[in-house]
Every structure is written in C-alpha cells, then in structure tokens.
TITI-899632 format. One record per residue (C-alpha): residue in three letters; x, y, z. Coordinates in steps of 0.02 Angstrom, whole numbers, plus 32768, in hexadecimal, padded with zeros to 4 digits. Layout:
# residues N
+-----+------+------+------+
:  aa :   c1 :   c2 :   c3 :
+-----+------+------+------+
: ALA :    X :    Y :    Z :
...
+-----+------+------+------+
//
This chain:
# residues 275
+-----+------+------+------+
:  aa :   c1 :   c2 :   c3 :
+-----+------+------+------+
: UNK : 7E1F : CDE4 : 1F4E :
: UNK : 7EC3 : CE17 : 1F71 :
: UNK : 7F10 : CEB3 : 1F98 :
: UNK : 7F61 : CED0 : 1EE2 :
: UNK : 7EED : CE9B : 1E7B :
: UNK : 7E67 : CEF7 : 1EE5 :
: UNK : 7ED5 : CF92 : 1EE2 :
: UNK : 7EC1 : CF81 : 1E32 :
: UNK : 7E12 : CF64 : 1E0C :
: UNK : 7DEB : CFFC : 1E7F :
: UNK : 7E4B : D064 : 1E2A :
: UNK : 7DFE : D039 : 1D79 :
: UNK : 7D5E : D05D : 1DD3 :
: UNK : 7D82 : D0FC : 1E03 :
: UNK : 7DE9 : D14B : 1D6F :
: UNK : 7DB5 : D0BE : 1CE7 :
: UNK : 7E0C : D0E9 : 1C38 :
: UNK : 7DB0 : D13D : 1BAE :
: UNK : 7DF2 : D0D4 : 1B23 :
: UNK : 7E3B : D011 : 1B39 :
: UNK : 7E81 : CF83 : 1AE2 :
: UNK : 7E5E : CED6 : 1B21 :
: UNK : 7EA9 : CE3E : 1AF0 :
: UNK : 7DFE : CDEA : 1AB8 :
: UNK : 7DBF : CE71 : 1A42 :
: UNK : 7E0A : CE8D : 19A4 :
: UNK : 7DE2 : CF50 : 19A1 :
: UNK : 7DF0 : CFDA : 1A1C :
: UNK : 7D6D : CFFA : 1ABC :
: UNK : 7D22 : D09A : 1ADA :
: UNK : 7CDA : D0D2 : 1B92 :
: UNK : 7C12 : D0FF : 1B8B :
: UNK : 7B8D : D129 : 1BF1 :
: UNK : 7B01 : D0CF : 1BC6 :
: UNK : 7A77 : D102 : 1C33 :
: UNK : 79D7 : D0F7 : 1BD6 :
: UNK : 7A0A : D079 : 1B4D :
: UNK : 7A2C : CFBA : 1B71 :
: UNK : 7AA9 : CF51 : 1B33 :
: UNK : 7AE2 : CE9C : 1B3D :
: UNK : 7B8F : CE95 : 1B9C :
: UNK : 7BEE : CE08 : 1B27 :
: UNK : 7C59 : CDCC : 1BD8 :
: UNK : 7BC3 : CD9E : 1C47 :
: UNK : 7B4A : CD86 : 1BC0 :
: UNK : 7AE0 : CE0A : 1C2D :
: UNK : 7A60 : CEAB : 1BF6 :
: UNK : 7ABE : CF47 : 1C3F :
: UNK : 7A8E : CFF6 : 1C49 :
: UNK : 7B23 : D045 : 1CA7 :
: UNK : 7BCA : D067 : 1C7C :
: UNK : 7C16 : D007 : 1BEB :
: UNK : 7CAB : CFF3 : 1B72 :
: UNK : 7C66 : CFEB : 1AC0 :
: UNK : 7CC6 : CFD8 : 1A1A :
: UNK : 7D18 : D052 : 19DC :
: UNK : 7CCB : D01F : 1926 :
: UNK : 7C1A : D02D : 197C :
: UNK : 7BB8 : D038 : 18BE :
: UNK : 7C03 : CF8E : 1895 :
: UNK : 7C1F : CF39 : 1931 :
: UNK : 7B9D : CF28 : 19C2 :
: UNK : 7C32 : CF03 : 1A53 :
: UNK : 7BFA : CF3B : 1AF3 :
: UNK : 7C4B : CF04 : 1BA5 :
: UNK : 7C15 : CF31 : 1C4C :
: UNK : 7C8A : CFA3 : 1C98 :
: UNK : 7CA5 : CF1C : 1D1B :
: UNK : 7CAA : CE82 : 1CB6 :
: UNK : 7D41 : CEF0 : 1C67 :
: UNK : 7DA4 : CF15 : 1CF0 :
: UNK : 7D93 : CE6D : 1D2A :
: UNK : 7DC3 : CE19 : 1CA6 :
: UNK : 7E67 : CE87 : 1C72 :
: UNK : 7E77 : CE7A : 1D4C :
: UNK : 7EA9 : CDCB : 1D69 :
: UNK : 7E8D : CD5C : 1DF9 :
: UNK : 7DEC : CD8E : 1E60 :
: UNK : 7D90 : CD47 : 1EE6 :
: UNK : 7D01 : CD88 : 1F5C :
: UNK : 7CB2 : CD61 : 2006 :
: UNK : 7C08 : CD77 : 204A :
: UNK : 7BEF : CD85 : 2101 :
: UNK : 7B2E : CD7A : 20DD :
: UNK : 7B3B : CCC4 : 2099 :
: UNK : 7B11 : CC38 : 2103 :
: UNK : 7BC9 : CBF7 : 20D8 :
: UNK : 7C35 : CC87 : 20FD :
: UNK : 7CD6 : CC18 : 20A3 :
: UNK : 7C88 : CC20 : 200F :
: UNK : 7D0E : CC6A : 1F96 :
: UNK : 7CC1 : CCB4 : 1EE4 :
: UNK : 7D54 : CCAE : 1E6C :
: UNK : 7D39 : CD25 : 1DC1 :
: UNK : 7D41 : CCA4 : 1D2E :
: UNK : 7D11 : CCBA : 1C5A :
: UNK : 7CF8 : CC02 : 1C2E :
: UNK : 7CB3 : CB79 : 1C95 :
: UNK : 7CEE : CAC9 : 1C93 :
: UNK : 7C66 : CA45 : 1C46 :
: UNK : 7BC7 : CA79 : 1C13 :
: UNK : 7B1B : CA7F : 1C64 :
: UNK : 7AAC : CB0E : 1CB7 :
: UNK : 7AEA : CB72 : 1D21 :
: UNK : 7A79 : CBFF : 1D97 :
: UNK : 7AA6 : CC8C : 1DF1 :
: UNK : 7A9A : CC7C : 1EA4 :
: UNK : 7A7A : CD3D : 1EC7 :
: UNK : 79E5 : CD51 : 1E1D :
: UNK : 79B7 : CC94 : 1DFD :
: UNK : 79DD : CCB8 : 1D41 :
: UNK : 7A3D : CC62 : 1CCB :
: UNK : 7B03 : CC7A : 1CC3 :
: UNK : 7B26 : CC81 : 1C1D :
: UNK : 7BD4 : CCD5 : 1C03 :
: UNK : 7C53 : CD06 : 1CA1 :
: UNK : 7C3C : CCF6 : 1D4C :
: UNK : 7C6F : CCD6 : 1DF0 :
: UNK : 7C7C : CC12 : 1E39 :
: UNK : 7C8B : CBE6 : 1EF0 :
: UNK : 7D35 : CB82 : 1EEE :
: UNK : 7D02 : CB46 : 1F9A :
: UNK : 7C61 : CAF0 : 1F97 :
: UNK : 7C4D : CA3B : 1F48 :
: UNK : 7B8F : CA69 : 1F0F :
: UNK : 7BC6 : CAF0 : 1E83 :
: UNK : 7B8C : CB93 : 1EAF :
: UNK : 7B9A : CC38 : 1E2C :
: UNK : 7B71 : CCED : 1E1C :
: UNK : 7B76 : CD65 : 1D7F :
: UNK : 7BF6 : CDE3 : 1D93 :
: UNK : 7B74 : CE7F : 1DAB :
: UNK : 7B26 : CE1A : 1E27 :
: UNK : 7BBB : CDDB : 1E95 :
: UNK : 7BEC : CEA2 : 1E8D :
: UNK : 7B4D : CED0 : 1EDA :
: UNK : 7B58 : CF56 : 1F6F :
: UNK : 7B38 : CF01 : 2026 :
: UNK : 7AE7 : CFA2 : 2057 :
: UNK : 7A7F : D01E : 2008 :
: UNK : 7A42 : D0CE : 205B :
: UNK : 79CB : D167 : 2018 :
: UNK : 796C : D1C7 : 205C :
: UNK : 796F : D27E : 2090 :
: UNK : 78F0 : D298 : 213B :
: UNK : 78C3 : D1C2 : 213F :
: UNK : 795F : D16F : 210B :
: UNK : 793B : D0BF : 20B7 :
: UNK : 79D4 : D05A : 20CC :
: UNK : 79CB : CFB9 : 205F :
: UNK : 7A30 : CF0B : 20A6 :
: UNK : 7A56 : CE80 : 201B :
: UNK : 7A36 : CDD5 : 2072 :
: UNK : 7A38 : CD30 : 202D :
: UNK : 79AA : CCF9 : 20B2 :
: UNK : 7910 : CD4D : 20ED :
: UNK : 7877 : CD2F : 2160 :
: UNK : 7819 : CD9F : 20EF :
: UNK : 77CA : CD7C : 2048 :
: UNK : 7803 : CDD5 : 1F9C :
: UNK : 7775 : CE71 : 1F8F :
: UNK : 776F : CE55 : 1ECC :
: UNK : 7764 : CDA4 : 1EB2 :
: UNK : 771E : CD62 : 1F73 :
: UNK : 779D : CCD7 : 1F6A :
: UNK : 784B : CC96 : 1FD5 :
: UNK : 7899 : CC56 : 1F3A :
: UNK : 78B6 : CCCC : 1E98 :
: UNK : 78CC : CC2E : 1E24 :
: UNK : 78A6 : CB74 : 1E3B :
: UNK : 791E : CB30 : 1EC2 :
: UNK : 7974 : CBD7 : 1ED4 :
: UNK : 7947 : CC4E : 1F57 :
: UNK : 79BA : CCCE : 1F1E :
: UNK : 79F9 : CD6D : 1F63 :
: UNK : 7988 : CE11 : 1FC0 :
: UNK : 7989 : CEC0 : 1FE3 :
: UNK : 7929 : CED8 : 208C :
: UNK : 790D : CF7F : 20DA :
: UNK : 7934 : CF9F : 2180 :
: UNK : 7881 : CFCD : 21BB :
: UNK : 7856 : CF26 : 217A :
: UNK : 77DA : CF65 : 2106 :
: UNK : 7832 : CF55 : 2065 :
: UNK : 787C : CEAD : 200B :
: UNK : 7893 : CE84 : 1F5E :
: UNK : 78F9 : CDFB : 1F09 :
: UNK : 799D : CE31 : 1E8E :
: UNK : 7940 : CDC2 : 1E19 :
: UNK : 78A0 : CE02 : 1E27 :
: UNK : 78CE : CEBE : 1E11 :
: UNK : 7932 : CE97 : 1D7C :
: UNK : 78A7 : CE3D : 1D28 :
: UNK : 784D : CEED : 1D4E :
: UNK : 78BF : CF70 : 1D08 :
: UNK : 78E4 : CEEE : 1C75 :
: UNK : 7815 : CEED : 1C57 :
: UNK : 7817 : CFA6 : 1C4D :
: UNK : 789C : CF92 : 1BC0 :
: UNK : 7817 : CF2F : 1B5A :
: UNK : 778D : CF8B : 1B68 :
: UNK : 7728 : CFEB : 1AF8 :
: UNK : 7751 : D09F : 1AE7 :
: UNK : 7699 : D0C8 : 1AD2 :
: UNK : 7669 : D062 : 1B6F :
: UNK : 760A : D0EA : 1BDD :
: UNK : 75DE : D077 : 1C5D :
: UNK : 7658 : D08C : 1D01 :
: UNK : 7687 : D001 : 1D72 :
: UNK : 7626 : CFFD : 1DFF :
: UNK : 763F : CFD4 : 1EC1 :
: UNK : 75BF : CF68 : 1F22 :
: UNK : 75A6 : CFB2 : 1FD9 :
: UNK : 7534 : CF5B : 2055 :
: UNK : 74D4 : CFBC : 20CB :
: UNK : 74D5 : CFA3 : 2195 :
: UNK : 7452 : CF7C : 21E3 :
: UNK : 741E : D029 : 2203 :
: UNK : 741C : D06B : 2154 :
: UNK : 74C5 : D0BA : 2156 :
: UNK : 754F : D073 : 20F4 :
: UNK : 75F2 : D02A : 213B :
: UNK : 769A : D045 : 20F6 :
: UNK : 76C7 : CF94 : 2173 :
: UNK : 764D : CF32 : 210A :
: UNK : 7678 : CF6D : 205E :
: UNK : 76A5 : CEE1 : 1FE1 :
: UNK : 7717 : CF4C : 1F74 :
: UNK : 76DA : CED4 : 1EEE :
: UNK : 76D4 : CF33 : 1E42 :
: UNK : 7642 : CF18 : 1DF2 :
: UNK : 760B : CF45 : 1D4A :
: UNK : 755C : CF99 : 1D35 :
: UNK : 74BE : CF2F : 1D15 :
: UNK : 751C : CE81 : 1D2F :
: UNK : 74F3 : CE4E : 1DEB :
: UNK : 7453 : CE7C : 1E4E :
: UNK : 74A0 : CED5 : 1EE3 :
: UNK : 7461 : CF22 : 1F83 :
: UNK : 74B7 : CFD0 : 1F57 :
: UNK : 7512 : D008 : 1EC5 :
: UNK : 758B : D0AC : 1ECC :
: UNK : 762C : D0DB : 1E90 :
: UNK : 76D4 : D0AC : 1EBA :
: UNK : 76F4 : D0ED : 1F63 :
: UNK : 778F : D168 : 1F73 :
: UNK : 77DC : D0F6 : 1FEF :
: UNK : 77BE : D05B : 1F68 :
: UNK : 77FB : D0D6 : 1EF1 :
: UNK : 78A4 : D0E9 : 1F3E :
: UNK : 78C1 : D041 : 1F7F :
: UNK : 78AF : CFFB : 1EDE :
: UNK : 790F : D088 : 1E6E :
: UNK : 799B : D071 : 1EF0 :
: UNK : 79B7 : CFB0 : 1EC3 :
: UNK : 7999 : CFD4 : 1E10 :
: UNK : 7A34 : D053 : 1E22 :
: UNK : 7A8C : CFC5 : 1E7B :
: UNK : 7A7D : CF49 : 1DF8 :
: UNK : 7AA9 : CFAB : 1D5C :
: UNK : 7B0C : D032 : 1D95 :
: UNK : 7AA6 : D0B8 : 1D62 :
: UNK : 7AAB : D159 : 1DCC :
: UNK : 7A08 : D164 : 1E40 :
: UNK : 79D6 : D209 : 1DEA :
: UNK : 79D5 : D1B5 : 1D42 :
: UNK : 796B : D10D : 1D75 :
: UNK : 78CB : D188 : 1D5B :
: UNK : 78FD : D1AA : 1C9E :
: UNK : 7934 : D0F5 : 1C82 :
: UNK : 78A6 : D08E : 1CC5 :
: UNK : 781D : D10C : 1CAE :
: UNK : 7798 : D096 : 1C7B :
: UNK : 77B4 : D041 : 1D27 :
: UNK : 778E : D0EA : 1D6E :
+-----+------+------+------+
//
C-alpha cells in the first residue's frame, strides 16, 4: 500500500467521520456502533457486528457498510502483503467487481466471496480474501498475570481445536490463530461459523456449549491435551464434559474481537450464547 493512500486510510481509522456521502449511495451515511446487532455490509456482502456506516434514512433503507469496506472504497488504490504466506510476493489489491464469473473463496475463511475483496495480482492460480479478513491483526495479546499472545499463520503443524481438521473448507486450508504456548489454534473460518451460530440461536436455549477435556493418565486433567473443541451438551459421548476453560474463553473472544471489530469487553454481551 503506499505511503499516501495508507496515510489516508489510517487516518479515517482513527478519526473516521460521523456523517458521509459516497458516490454509490444515493442518500447520506451515518457512523454506528453496532455491537450486539448484525448487519449485512452491502460492499463485501459480509455479516458485521462492528463499526458501520448506515443510511441516514435507516426506517426505509437497510444500507449498512463496514467501516473498512468504506474507507477503502472512497481510499483508492490498495494493496497488502503477508510475510506469513508461503509466497511472500503475493500482492492483494482492494477491488468491488471481479472480472468473469465463477466461485470465488477466501483464502484466510474458505467462504464464499460474494461482493469486494482483495485479489493477488501476482499469482497465476487466483487467490482472494474478503476485506475483514485480509485486515486481520498478525498478532493478538491479552492477558493480565499469563499473557496469551495469538499469531495468524496460513500453515500449522497443529490441528484446528473446533473442527480437528488442516483444511477449513474443501481444498482450502485457510488461515489460523495459534497461541504461543502451542496449546491454542482455531481456524478464521471456524470461529466465525461460531459467533455467527450464536446469532441464530434460540433465546430460550438454556443449554451452554460445552468443552471436552481428556484426562491424563493419572486422573488429573491437562490443559496440553485439551481439544478446545466446543461441544454442545448431550450430542457426543465424551470422556469429560466441563465448561469453557478461561484460557479457551479468552483465546477465542480475542479472535472473535479480531474479526468483527468489536471491543474485547463487549464480545461477552454479543456472543453470550457462546458463553
């Protein structure tokens, strides 16, 4: 990305406008928080939770735009590298239509790109990422006395602890966050299709998602063998059933936060039913 347009971009980030016009919306856009309610983000095509421009006619028009997809698309030119990817000269360039038709799946979820994203301008194979996704934070730390630090990878020796699988779609492995104790590692994907479950369930659901924990060998249970797998109550026979750990907890509020935005403290009040 270069300097300019970065300048830019950062700056919208940090002081973003309270009320905008954009070329591709007949009416005005309003700023909003929208931390417990989802929306659909007409740019990416995308559910979104954090910070959004909405229309300014909300009762008659349901316009909402990630505060990204926004500021990218009134930016200009963009382009991102990842040092994590096995091609570091891969070069994602922002676009809002695609040329030709045809499926096209996120590299860092494994979900369908519907509206606009990022394409590697380098690489013959075609290669794309939804905007949220390609913004995703390399590094991730919490933690007050045992600091978790999350790293976003796009390869792993370890296994995803929800679904006990390398790839998060068919023929895509997609992207990670892996602790650095090596206990923790979930797929983007996989943690979206979580917080986006909570969203759907029923409010009168009572029944918590559970954590399966095997024992050791002497009875006692290990945090180094823990699947991290949620599990919902009565579905599989396990060897022992208990709550979401507070490590578990943590890990996977922090990547929740990452991918929509929302501020760590509010992921409790948001995603409740996951908790």
């Amino acid at each position: 990305m270069s300097s300019i347009y970065y300048s830019s971009y950062l700056t919208k980030q940090l002081c973003p406008s309270e009320n905008i016009t954009v070329s591709f919306h007949p009416h005005p856009l309003r700023r909003k928080d929208a931390h417990v309610t989802p929306y659909c983000c007409m740019g990416c095509k995308e559910k979104g939770l954090g910070n959004c421009y909405q229309c300014e006619d909300a009762e008659n028009c349901e316009y909402h735009l990630h505060q990204k997809c926004c500021d990218l698309s009134e930016s200009g030119y963009s382009s991102l590298k990842f040092t994590f990817l096995k091609s570091k000269k891969c070069d994602f360039v922002f676009q809002k239509e695609a040329v030709g038709g045809g499926h096209r799946g996120c590299d860092a979820c494994g979900k369908e790109v519907k509206g606009w994203f990022y394409k590697c301008k380098i690489c013959e194979r075609p290669h794309y990422l939804h905007p949220c996704c390609a913004h995703l934070p390399i590094k991730l730390q919490e933690g007050k006395k045992e600091k978790i630090v999350l790293y976003l990878k796009a390869k792993t020796s370890s296994l995803c602890q929800q679904c006990k699988k390398e790839n998060v779609a068919l023929g895509v492995r997609g992207w990670f966050y892996v602790s650095n104790c090596g206990k923790h590692c979930y797929h983007v994907g996989c943690v979206m299709d979580m917080a986006m479950e909570n969203f759907n369930k029923d409010n009168n659901d009572d029944h918590p998602y559970l954590i399966e924990e095997t024992p050791t060998d002497h009875g006692r249970k290990s945090c180094s063998r823990q699947t991290g797998a949620i599990r919902k109550s009565g579905l599989p026979k396990v060897k022992m059933i208990k709550f979401l750990t507070a490590a578990t907890k943590l890990v996977i509020s922090m990547i929740i936060s990452a991918i929509f935005g929302v501020p760590l403290t509010d992921v409790g009040v948001a995603f409740y039913h996951l908790f």
